[in-house]
C-alpha positions in Angstrom: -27.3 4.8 40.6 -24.6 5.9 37.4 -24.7 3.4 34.9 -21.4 1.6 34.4 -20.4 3.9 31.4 -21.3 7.2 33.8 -19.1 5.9 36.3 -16.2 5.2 33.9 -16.8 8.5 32.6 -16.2 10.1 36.2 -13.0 8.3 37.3 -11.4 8.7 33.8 -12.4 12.5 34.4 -10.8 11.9 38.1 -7.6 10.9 36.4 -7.5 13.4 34.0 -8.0 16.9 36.2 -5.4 15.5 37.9 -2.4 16.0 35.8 -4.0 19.3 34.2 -3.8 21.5 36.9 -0.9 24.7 36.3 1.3 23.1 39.1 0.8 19.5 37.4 1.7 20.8 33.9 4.6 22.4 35.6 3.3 26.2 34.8 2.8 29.5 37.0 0.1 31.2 37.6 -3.6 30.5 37.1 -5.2 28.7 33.3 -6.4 31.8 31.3 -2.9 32.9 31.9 -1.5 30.2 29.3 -2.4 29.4 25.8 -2.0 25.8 25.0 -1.1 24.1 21.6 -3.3 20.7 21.3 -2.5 18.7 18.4 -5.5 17.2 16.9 -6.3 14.3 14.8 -9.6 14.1 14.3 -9.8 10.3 16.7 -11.2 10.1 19.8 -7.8 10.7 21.5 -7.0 14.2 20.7 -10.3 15.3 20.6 -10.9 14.6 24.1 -7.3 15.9 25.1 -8.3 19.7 23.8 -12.0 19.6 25.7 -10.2 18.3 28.8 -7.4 21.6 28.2 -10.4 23.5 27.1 -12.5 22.9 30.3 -9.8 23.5 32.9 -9.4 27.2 31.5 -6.5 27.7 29.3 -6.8 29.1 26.4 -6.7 26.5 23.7 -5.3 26.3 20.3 -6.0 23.1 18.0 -3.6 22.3 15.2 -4.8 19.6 12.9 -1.8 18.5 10.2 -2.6 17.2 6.1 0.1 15.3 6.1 -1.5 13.8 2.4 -3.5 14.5 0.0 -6.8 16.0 1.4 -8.9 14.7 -1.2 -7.9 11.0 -1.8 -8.2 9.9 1.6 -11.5 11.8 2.5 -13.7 8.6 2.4 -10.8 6.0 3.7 -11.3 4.1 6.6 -8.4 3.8 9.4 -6.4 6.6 8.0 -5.3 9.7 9.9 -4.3 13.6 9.1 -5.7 13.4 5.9 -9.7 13.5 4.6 -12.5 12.6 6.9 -10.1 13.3 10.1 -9.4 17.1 8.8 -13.0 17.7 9.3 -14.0 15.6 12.3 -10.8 17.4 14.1 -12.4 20.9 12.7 -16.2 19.8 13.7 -15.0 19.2 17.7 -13.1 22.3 17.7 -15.9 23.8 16.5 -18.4 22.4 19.6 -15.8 23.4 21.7 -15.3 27.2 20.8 -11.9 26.7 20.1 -9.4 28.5 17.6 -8.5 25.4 14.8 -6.1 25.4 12.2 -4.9 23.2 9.8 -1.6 23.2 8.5 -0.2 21.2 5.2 2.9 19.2 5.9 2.6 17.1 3.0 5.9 17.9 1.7 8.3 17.4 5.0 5.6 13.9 5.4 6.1 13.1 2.1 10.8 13.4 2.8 11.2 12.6 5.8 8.7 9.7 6.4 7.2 7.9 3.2 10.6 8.7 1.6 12.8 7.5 4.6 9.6 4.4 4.7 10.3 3.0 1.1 14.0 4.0 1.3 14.0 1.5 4.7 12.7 -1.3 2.6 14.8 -0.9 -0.4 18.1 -2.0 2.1 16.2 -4.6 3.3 15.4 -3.1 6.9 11.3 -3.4 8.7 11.2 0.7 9.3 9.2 2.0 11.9 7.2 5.0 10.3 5.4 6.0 13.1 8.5 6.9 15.3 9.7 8.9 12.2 6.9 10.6 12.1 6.5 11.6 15.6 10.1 12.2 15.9 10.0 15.2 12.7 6.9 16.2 11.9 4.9 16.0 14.6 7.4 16.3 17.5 9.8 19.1 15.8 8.1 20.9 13.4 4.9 21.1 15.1 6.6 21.7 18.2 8.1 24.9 17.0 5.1 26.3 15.5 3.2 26.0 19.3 6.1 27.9 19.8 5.7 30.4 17.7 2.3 31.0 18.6 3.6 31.8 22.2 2.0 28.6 23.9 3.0 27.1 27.0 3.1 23.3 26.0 2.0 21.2 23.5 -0.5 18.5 23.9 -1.0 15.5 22.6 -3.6 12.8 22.5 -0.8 10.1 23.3 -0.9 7.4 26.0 2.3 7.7 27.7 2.8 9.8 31.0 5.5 12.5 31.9 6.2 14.1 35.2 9.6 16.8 36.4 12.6 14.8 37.7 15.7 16.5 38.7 17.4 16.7 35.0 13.8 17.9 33.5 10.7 16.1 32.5 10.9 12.2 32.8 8.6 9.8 30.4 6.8 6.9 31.5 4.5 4.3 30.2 0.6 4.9 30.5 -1.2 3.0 32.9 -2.7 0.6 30.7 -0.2 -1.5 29.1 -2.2 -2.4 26.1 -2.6 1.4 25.3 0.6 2.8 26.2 2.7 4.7 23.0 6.0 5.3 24.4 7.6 2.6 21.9 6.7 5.0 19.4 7.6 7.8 20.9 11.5 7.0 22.6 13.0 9.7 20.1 11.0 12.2 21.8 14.2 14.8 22.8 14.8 16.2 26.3 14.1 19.3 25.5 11.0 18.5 23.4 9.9 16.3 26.7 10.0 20.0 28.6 7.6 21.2 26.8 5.1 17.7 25.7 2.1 17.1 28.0 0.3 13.8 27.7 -3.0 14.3 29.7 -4.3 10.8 28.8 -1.6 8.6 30.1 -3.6 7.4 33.6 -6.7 6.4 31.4 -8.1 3.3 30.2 -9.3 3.4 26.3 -12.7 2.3 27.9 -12.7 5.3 30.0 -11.8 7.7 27.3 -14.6 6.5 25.1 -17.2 6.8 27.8 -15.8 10.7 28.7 -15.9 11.4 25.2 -19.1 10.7 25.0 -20.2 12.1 28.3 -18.7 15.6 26.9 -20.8 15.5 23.6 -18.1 14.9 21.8 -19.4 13.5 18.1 -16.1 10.8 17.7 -16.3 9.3 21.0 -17.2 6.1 19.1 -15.2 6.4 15.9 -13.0 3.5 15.6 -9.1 4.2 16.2 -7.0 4.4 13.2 -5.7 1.0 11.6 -1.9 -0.3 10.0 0.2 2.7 8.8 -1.8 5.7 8.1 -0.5 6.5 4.7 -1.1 2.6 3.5 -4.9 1.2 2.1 -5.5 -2.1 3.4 -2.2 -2.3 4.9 -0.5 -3.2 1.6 2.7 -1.0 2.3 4.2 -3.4 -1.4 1.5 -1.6 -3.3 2.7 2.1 -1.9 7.1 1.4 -2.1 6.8 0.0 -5.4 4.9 3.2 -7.0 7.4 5.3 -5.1 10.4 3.0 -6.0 9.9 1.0 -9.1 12.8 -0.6 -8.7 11.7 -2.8 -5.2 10.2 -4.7 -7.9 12.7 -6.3 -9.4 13.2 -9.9 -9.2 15.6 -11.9 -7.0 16.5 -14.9 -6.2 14.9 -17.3 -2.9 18.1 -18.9 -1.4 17.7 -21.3 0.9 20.6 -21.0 3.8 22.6 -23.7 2.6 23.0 -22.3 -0.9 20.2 -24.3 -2.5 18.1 -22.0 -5.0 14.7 -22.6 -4.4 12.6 -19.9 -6.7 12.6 -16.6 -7.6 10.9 -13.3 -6.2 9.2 -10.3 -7.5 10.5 -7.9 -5.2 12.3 -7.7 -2.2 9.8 -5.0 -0.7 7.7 -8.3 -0.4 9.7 -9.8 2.3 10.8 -9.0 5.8 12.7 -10.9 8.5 10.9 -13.4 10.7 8.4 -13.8 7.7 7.2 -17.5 7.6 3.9 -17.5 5.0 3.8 -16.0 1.6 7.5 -17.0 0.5 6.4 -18.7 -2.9 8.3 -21.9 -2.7 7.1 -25.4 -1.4 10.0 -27.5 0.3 8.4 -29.5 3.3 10.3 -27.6 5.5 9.2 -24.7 8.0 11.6 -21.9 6.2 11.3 -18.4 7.5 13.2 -14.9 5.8 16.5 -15.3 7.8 18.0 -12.0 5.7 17.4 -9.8 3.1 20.3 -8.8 0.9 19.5 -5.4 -1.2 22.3 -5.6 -3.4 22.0 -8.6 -4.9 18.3 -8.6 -4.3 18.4 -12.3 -2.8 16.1 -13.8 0.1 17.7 -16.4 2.2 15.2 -18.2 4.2 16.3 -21.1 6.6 15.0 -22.3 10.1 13.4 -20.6 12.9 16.6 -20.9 14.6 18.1 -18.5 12.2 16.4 -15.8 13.7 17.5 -15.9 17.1 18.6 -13.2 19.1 20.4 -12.3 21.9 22.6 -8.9 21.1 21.2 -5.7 19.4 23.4 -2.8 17.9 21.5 0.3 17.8 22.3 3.3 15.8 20.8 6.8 15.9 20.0 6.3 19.7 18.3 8.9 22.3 18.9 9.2 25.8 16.8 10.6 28.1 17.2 8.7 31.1 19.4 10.0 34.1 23.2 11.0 33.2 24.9 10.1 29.7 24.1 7.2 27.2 28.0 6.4 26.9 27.8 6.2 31.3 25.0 4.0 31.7 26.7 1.7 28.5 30.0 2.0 30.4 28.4 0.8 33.6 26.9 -2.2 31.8 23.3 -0.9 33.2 20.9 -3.6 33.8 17.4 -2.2 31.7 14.3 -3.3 30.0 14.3 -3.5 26.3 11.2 -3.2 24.3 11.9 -4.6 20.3 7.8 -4.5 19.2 5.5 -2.4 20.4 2.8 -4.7 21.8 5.4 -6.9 24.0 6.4 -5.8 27.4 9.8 -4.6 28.2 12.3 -7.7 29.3 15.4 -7.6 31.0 18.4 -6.4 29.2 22.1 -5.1 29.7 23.3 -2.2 27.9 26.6 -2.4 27.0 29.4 -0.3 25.0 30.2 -1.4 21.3 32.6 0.3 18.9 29.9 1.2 16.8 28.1 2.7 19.0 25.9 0.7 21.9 24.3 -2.5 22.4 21.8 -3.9 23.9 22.4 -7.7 25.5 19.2 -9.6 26.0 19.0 -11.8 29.1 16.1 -13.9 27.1 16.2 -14.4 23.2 14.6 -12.5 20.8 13.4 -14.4 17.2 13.2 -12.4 14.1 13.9 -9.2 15.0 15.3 -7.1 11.7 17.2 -3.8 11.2 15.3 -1.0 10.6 12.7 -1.8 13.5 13.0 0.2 17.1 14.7 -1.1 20.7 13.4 1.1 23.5 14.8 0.9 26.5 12.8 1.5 30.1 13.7 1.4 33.7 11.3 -0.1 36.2 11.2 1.8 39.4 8.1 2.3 41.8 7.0 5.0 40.0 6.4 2.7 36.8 8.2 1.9 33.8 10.4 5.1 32.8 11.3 5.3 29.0 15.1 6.0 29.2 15.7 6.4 25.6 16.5 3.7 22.8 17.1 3.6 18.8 17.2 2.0 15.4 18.1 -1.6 15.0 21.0 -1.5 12.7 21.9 -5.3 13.5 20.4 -8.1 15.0 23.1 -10.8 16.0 22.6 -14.3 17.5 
């Protein structure tokens, strides 16, 4: 009789020969016929994505990206694309007889998503680096060197699931809610979306693990990658204020009324919705209602100051059926996604001058500028990611 880890191990191998077969991957022809792009991390994730490509025949390519420096973050815990992961990522593709290379994108890491991270902060936005990150460096530079290396797709160790529709390939969210990436991933570009394959969207993490393992693989148990991967211990202040000195200036704490109630060392130490930490004793329950870069103050005030109800997004991507300004047009009933570990809610998209907005049927509190709305469609087949963007303001 399998033990309960062999018999994970089989039906998360069930679930994912399914979607790796040429027809299921949308290709011609037979697997030795195709050369296939994997992009490795060194976690569990991608590792297993290029032995499952690997085993069904194609002929796979692993691409592992230093995206910082190599030697400060070898012995780092929770970080990824730097150090320890480098070689882990070159150690499975090793065992698995596969061609690996690793290319340094420290430089276009170091623009377009530490820069764009601290730059975020400094105008008193909550950025979203991972969605940067996927959305330049990994998603558009990497994507065009698989390209140039003549592969068919580009695979990724991302849950989130993808499948042809009749204006190209459609994104969905994985099967298991508490694993699914697609929040992170709603930049992803139609034409990028062609030529993406998620193979581990139908499994559960538990079912990875145990596959991993059953494979040999010698990070089936290495722990997943922690906070932002380019910030120790998740102190993201520490990081902004030795790129920009000047998010340490002082400010003023301003209470919503107009009361002064202390002063700050730093705006880069706040965000919206922020409740503990603030540095002032009053009696009352205050929370960061706004940041104001400019002047460099922090008004705080109660909860209620941070409700929600109408979104204005800039920099948005479609990729659900017709055109953005239709479905805004049409006031299209949708599900909107403002942090990545809530489910989507019900929502109205709806035309704005400045671009779109998003109405929410129930209210959001403390949602900031700078942080992502996603937007999904929920149809039979599962939650479809049509798209979404930047907050650029969050009104009541």
């Amino acid at each position: 009789m399998p033990t309960v880890s062999e018999g994970l191990a089989c039906e998360a191998y069930r679930a994912a020969t399914a979607v790796l077969t040429p027809e299921a991957l949308g290709l011609s022809g037979p697997p030795a016929k195709h050369r296939i792009v994997v992009a490795m991390s060194g976690g569990v994730d991608s590792s297993l994505a290029a032995a499952l490509i690997e085993r069904a025949g194609y002929e796979t390519v692993g691409i592992t990206l230093q995206l910082y420096d190599h030697g400060a973050a070898i012995a780092r815990k929770g970080a990824c694309c730097a150090g320890r992961d480098i070689m882990d990522a070159r150690r499975v593709a090793g065992l698995l007889g596969i061609a690996h290379y690793v290319l340094n994108y420290e430089d276009r890491f170091q623009k377009s998503v530490i820069g764009d991270f601290a730059a975020s902060y400094l105008a008193g936005e909550t950025p979203v680096p991972c969605v940067r990150c996927n959305q330049t460096v990994k998603f558009s530079d990497l994507l065009k060197t698989a390209r140039e290396l003549g592969a068919s797709a580009l695979v990724t160790g991302h849950y989130v699931r993808s499948r042809p529709g009749p204006e190209g390939w459609e994104m969905y969210q994985a099967i298991s809610p508490a694993r699914d990436q697609s929040y992170f991933l709603f930049a992803t570009a139609r034409e990028q979306l062609d030529y993406l394959r998620f193979p581990l969207g139908a499994l559960e993490k538990s079912g990875t693990r145990a596959l991993a393992a059953s494979l040999g693989l010698p990070v089936a148990d290495k722990p997943d990658s922690q906070d932002i991967c380019f910030v120790p211990s998740g102190d993201y202040a520490s990081v902004i204020r030795k790129l920009r000195p000047e998010s340490g200036k002082p400010g003023e704490i301003v209470h919503a009324d107009g009361t002064v109630l202390g002063e700050h060392r730093g705006i880069v130490n706040f965000t919206v919705g922020q409740r503990k930490g603030l540095g002032i004793a009053t009696g009352e329950q205050l929370f960061v209602a706004r940041i104001e870069p400019v002047s460099r103050r922090v008004i705080v005030g109660p909860r209620d100051m941070l409700r929600t109800e109408r979104l204005r997004l800039r920099e948005v991507n479609w990729i659900g059926p017709g055109t953005l300004e239709g479905a805004a047009a049409e006031g299209s009933a949708v599900f909107a996604k403002v942090r990545s570990t809530q489910e989507p809610r019900p929502a109205r998209l709806l035309p704005d001058p400045a671009g779109v907005c998003v109405e929410l049927v129930q209210p959001e509190f403390g949602v900031a500028a700078g942080q992502a709305c996603v937007l999904y469609d929920r149809g039979s087949g599962g939650a479809r990611v049509l798209g979404g963007g930047f907050i650029a303001s969050a009104m009541g």
